[in-house]
FITINU-215168 format. One record per residue: x negated, y, z of N, C-alpha, C in turn. Coordinates in steps of 0.02 Angstrom, whole numbers, plus 50000, padded with zeros to 5 digits. Layout:
FITINU-215168
XYZXYZXYZ/...
***
This chain:
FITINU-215168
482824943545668483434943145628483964939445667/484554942245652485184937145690485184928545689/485264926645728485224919045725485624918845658/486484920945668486844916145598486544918745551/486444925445554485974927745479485734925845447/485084922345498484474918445469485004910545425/485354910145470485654901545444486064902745400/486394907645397486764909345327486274909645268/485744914345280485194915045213485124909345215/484644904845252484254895645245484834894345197/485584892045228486124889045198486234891745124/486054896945085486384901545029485724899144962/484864898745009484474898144963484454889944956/484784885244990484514880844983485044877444948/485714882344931486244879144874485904880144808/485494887944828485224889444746484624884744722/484464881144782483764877844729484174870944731/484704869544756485234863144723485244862544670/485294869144630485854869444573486484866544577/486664862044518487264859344483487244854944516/486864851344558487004846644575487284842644645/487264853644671487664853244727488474855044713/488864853944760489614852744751489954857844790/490084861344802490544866244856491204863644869/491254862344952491804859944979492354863345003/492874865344983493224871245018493834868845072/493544874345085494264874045168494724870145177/494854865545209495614861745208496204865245208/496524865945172497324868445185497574867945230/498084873345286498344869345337499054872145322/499494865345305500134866145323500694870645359/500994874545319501214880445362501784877445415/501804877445496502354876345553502624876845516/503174872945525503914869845517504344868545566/504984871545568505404866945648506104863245593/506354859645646506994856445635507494856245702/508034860845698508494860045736508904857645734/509344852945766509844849145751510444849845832/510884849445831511334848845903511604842645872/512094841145933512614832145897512774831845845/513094837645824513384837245760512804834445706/512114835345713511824832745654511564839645602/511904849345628511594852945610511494860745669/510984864945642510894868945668511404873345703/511924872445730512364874845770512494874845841/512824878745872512904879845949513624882645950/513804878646034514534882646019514574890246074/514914892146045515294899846063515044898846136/515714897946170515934897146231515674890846287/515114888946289514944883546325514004880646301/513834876446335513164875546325513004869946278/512214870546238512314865946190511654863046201/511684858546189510774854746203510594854746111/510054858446094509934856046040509204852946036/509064849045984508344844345983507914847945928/507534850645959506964854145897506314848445894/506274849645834505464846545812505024851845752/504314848645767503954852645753503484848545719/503194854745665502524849845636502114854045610/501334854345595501144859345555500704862245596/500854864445663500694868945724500154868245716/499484872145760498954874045763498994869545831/498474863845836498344860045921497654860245924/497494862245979496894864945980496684859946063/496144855246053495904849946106495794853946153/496104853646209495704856546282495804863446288/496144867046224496244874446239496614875046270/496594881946309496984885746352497854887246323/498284887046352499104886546328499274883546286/499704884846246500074879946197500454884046178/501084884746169501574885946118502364886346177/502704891146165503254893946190503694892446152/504414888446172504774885546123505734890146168/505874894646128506394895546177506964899546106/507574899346142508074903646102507974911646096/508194913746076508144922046066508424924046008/508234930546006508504935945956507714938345919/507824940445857507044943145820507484949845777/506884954545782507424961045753507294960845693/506874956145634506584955245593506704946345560/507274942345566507074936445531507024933445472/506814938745422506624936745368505714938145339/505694939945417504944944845387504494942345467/504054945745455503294945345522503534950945584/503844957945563503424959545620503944961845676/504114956145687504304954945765503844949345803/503464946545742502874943845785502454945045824/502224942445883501644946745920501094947045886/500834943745862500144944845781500384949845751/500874952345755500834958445697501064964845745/501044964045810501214968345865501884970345874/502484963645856502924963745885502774962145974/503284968346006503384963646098504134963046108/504004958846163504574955146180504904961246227/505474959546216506174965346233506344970746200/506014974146148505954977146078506114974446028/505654969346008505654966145936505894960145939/505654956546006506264949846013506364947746081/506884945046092507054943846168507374936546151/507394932146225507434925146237507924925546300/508204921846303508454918446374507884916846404/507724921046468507204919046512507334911446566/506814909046590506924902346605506144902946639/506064899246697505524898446722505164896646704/504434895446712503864893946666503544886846704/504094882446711503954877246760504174871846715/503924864046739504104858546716504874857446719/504984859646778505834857146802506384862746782/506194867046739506524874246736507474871346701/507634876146688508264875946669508554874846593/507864872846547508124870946476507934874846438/507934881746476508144887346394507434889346354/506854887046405506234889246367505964881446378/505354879846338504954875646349504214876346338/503704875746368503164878646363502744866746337/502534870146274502144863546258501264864946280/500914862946319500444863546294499904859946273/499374862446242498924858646192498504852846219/498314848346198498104841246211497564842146265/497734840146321497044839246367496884845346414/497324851446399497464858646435497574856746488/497064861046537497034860046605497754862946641/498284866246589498974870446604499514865246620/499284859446564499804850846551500194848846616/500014851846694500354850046716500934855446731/501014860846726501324865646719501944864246658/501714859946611501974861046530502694856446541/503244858446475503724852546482503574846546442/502924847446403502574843646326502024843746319/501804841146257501044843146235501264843746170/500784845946127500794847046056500514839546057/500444835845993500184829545939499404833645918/498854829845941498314831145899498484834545841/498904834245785499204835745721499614840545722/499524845045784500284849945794501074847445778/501074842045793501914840845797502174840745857/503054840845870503084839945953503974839445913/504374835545982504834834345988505234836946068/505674841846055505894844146123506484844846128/506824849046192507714849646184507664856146182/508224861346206508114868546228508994867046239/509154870646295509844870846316510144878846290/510334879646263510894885246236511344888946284/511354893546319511974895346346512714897046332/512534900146252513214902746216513124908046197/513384909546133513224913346099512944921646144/513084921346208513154928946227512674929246283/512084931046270511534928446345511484936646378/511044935846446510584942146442509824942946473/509374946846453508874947746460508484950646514/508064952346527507794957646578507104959046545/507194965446517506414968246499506014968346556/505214974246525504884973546548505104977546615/505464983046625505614988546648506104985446686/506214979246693506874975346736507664978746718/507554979946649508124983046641508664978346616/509484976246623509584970146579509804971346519/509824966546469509834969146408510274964946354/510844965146340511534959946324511124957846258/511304952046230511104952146160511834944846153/512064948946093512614946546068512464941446007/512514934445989512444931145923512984929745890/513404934645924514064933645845513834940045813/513594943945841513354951245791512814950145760/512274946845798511664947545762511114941545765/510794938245721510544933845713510024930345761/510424924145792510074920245848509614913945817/509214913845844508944904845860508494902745877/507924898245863507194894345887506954898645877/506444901345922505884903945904504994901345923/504724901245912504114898845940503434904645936/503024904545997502774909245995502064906046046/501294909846055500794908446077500754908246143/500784903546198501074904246238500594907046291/500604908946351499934916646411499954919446382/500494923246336500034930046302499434928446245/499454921746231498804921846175499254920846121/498924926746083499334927646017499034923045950/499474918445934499294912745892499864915145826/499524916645752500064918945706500264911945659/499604906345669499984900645646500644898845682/500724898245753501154894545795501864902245792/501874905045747502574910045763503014908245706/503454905645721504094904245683504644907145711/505204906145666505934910345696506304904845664/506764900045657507484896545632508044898545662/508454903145618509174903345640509724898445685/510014899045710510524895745737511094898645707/511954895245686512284895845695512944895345769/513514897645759513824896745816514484894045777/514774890745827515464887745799515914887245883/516524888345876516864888845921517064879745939/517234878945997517484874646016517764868745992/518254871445954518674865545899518214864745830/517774867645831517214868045777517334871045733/517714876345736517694882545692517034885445674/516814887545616516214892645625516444902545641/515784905145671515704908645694515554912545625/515734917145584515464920945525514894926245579/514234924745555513654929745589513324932845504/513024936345516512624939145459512014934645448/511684934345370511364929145368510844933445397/510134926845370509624930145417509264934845360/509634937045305509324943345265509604948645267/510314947645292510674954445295510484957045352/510964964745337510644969445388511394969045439/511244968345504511694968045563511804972645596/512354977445564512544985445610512724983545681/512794988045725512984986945770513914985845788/513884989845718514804988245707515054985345674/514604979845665515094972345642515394969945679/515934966945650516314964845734516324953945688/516394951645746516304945445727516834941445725/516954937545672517754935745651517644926845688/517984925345717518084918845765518584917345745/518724908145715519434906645695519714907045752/519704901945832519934900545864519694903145921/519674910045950519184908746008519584905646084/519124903346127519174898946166518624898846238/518744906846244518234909346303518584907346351/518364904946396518834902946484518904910646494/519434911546548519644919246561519554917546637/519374922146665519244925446715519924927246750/519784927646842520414927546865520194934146931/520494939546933520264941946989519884948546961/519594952047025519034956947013518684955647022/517934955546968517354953346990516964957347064/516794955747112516424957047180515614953747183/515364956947219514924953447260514734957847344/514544952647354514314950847435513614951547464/513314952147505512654948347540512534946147583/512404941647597512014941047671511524946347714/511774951947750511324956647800511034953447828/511014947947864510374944647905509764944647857/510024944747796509254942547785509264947547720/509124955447738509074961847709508734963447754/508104962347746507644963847788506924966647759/506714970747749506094972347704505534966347713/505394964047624504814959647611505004950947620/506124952647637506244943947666506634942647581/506864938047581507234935047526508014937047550/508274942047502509114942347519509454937047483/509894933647511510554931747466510974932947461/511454930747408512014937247372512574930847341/513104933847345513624928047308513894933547270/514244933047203514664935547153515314930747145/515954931947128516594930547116516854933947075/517224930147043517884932346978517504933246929/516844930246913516514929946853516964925546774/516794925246749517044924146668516494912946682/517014909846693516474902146706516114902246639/515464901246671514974901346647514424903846600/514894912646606514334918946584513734919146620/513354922746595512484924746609512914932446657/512384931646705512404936046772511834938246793/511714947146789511124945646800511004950546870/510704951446932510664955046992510184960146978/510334967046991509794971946991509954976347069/509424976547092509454980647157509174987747123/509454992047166509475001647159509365000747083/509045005647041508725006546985508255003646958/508294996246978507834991246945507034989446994/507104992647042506534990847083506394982947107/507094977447100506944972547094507614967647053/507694962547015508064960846982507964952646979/508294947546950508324940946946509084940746891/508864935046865509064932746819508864930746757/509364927846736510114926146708510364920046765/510964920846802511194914946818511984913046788/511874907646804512484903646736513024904046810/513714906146798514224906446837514474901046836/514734898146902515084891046878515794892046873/516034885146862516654883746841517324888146885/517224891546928517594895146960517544902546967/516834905646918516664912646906516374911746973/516084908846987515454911447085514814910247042/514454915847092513634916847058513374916247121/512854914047127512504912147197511754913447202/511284916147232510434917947214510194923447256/509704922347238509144925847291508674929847262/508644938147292508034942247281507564942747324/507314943847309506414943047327506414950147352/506544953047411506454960147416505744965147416/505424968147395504624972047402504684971747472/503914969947498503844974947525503614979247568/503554984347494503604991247499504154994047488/504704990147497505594996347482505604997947540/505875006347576506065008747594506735004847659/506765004047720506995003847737507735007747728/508335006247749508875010047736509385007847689/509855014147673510555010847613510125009347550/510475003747508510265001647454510854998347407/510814997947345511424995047300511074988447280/511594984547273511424977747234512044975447181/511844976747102512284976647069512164969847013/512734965747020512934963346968513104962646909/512864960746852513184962946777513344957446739/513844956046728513944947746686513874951046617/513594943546557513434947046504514174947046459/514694940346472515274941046411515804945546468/515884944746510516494951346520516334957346550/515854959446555515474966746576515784969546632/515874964846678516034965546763515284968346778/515404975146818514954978046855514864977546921/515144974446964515184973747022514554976947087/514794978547122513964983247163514274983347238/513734982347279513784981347343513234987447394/513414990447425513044996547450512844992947541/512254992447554512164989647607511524992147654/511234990347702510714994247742510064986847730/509674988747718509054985047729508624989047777/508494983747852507954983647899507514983647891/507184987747928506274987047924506144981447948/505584979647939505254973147944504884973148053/505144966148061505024968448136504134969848124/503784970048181503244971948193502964964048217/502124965348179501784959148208501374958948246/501514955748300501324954248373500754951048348/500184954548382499514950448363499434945748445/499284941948425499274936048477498834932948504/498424936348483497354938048496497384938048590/497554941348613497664944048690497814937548713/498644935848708499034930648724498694922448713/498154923748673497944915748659497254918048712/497134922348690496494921348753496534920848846/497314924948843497454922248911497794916548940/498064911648875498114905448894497564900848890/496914903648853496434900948876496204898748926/496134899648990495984900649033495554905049078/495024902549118494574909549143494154913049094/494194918249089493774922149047492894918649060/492304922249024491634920849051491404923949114/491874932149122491754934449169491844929149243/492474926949230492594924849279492234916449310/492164914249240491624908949269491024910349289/490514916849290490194919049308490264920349390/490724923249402490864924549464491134918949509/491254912349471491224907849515490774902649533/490284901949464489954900949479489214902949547/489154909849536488914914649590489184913949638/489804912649678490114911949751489894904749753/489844900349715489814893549724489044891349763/488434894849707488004896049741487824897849799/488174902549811488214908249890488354903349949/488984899849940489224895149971488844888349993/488424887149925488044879949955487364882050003/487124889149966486604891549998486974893050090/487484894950082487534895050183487634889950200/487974885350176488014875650215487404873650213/486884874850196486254873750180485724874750244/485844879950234485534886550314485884883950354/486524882550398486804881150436486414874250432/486684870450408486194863650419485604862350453/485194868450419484454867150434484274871350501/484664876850533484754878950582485044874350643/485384872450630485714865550682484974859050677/484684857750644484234852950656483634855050683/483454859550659482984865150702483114865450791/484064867550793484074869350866483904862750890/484204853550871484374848150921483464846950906/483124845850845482084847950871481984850350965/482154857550944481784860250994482134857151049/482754856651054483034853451124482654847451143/482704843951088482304836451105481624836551141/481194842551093480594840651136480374845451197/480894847951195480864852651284481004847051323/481374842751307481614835651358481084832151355/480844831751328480204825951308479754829151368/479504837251359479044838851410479184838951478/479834839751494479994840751562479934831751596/479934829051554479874821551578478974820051597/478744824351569477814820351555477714823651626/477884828251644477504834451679477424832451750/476814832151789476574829351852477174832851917/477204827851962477824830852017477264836352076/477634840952095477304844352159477714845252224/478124838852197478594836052293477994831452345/477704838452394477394834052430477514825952476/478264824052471478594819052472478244813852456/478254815852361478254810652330477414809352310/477144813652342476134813552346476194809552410/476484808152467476174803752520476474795752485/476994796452472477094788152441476674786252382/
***
């Protein structure tokens, strides 16, 4: 029988021979997530034309000791905020059902997302937070303005307007693990500059695409020039990092870079105070040597700007296998072969040696005999 089986039956007969005098304990309630947004002002608002730090808090959340991710805390759009299913639990996806200001998935990133994760997660150093044993958390999220843009899955970019249609907090399961306690949505409002409000549709009405959005005062910086961009050719090189400058942008619209038909893209970058955009693509590669486009798209003044340029093949790699072995020095062959002459060599100083001691031997004792040997000078027989 199945293990829980068996322990479910044990557990079921041994309430029944309790009786009355056992108690049934039921489930703890858990508190449904809650957020609280606040900017300076003290309520849920952001302005139009410029960036807003707002302070979210949280309580309620699902924190789970030592588990894997945490919780995704970022701005966006939901095509659904009065209801579920733009949630990923209910098989909402992101760039369809809801989209965010993208933001790196790093500690040091740029504000617009924040990744919390759960107590003791081996991810924590990756995270900008942790959740509270108790699922609470206290964070910022930086706002760009009402008018961001996106990049689906397809690297396509994708404008999303919050004077038309309903922006704000969202929170969601963060790797892809789909958590339906941890999905919330809170509206944001927008207010212009002098603190006008922004009239948006609430978050029950339905948001045509041809609402147009009534602004007491607007107070967009204007743009000077034709929007352009540039690159650096040195470094259009297949598989190198290109960089690219943009001008006559709208200060401090979302910009986003797409090369040819989306084969590679980056963004959102925030234009500065003079409309210049500045950044780097990551080229494949596998792109094709040859002409290629690199186009610009700001999200509030819909400057298209595009640059038509040649990307180099990638030089060739010199394997250096050869070259290190011949600064090695002598091959084995060749210590072989010197060793062998070396031999050769001691073996003839050797022989020569022993040939020369051999010859001054025999000389010696030929002298030796010619000395012993009796005289036959009849001379020297009469003396």
């Amino acid at each position: 029988m199945n293990p829980l089986l068996r322990r479910g039956l044990a557990g079921a007969t041994a309430l029944a021979l309790a009786g009355p005098m056992v108690a049934l304990t039921a489930a703890p309630a858990h508190a449904a997530a809650r957020i609280t947004v606040t900017s300076s002002g003290g309520k849920a608002t952001a302005a139009t034309d410029g960036a807003t730090t707002l302070t979210v808090k949280g309580r309620g959340f699902q924190s789970i000791e030592g588990g894997a991710g945490g919780i995704y805390v970022a701005f966006g759009w939901v095509s659904d905020p009065t209801g579920d299913s733009w949630k990923p639990s209910q098989g909402g996806a992101t760039g369809d059902d809801y989209r965010y200001v993208p933001d790196s998935e790093s500690a040091d990133n740029a504000g617009h997302q924040r990744f919390l994760a759960f107590p003791g997660s081996d991810t924590a150093s990756s995270a900008n937070g942790t959740l509270s044993a108790s699922g609470g958390f206290t964070t910022t999220l930086s706002v760009p303005g009402a008018r961001f843009s996106s990049v689906d899955r397809s690297g396509k970019a994708v404008e999303v307007d919050c004077t038309e249609v309903t922006c704000g907090v969202l929170t969601i399961g963060a790797h892809g693990i789909k958590s339906p306690r941890n999905e919330t949505f809170t509206p944001v409002r927008f207010a212009a500059s002098s603190g006008s409000t922004v009239t948006q549709p609430s978050a029950g009405a339905a948001t045509p695409a041809d609402a147009a959005p009534t602004v007491a005062t607007p107070t967009a910086p204007a743009r000077t020039g034709t929007a352009a961009v540039a690159v650096d050719r040195a470094t259009a090189v297949v598989g190198r990092v290109l960089t690219f400058t943009g001008t006559s942008f709208q200060p401090g619209e979302q910009v986003v870079a797409t090369l040819d038909d989306g084969v590679a893209a980056v963004g959102p970058l925030a234009a500065g105070q003079s409309g210049e955009v500045a950044g780097v693509l990551q080229l494949p590669a596998t792109i094709e040597p040859g002409t290629h486009v690199l186009r610009l798209t700001g999200a509030a003044s819909g400057a298209v700007p595009e640059v038509t340029f040649a990307i180099a093949a990638a030089p060739p790699v010199v394997d250096a296998t050869a070259a290190e072995a011949a600064d090695d020095g002598p091959t084995t062959a060749a210590w072989v072969f010197l060793a062998v002459a070396g031999v050769l060599l001691l073996a003839a100083v050797v022989g020569a040696v022993l040939r020369v001691r051999r010859a001054r031997r025999a000389q010696a004792t030929q002298a030796s005999s010619t000395a012993q040997a009796p005289s036959t000078d009849p001379a020297e027989a009469v003396r």
